[in-house]
C-alpha positions in Angstrom: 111.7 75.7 120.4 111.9 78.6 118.5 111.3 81.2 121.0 114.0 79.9 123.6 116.4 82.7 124.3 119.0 80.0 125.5 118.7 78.0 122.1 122.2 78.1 119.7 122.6 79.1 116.6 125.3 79.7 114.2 126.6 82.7 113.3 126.8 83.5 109.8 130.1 85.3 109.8 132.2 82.1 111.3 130.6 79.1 111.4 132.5 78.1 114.5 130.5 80.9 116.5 127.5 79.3 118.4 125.5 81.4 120.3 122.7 81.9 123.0 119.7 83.5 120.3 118.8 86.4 123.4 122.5 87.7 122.3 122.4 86.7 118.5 121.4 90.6 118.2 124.6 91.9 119.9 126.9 88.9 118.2 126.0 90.2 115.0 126.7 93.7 115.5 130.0 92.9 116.7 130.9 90.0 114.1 130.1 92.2 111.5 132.6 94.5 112.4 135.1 91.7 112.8 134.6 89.7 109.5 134.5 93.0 106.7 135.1 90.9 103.5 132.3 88.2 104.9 129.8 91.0 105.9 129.8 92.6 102.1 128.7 89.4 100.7 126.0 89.1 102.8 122.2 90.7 102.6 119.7 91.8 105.4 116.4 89.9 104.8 113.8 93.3 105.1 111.4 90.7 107.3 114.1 89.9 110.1 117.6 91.5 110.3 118.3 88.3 112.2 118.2 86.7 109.1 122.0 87.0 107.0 121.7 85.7 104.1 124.5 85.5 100.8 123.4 88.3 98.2 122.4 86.1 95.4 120.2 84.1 97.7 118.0 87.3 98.9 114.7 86.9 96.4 114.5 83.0 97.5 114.6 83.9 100.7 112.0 86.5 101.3 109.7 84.3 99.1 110.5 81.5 101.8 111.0 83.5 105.3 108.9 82.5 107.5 108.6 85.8 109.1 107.4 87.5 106.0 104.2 85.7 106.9 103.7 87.4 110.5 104.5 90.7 109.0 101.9 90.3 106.3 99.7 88.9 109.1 100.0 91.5 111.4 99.5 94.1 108.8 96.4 92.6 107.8 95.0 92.5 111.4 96.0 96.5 111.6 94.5 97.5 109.0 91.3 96.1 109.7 91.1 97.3 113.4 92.2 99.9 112.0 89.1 100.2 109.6 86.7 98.8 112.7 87.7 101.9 115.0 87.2 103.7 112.1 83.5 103.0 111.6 82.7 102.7 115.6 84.6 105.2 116.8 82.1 108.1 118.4 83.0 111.1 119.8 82.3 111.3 123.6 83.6 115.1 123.5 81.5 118.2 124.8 81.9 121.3 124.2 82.7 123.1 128.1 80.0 125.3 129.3 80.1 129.2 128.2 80.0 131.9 130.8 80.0 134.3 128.4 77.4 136.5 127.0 78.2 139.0 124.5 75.1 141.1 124.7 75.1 141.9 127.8 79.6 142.5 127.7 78.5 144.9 124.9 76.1 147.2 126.4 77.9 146.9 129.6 81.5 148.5 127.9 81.2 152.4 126.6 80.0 153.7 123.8 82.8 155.0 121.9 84.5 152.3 119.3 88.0 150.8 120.5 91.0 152.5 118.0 94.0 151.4 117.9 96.5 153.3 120.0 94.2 155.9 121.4 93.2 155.6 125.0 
């Protein structure tokens, strides 16, 4: 099963490196760092960074990974929910209610005109 965090698999720095895939994540991070001249030849696939793959073998592999296909997927069903809030979405807003009333605040204040810095 694909999804079994206990599953092996081998890591692409040193073949003789099996491990649990729930710490594939970590192993890589560290292996990197261990194996230098192995991690230059290497290239991140852009649809899974579990996925280590040599340089010259990059293009083929993003035409084949399989996760390329959920990406697109999930896109696609973004975008359109995306697009159906879009169209349904309705505004259940309301203003608050007003307690003011500026005709009656005016005639109630004085007659002379507010300046400035005068009191």
């Amino acid at each position: 099963d694909v999804l079994d965090p206990e599953r092996l698999i081998q890591c692409p720095y040193n073949k003789h490196h099996r491990i649990r895939a729930c710490r594939f994540p970590y192993h890589l991070v560290k292996c990197r760092k261990s194996y230098p001249e192995v991690a230059k030849e290497l290239a991140t696939c852009p649809f899974n960074a579990r996925h280590l793959v040599p340089q010259a073998d990059l293009s083929d592999h993003i035409m084949k990974c399989n996760d390329k296909g959920l990406i697109e997927q999930d896109i696609v069903i973004q975008s359109s929910g995306f697009q159906r809030e879009q169209m349904t979405a309705v505004s259940t807003w309301e203003a608050p209610p007003c307690d003011e009333d500026w005709e009656t605040e005016s005639l109630d204040q004085s007659d002379s005109p507010f300046v400035w810095g005068m009191t």
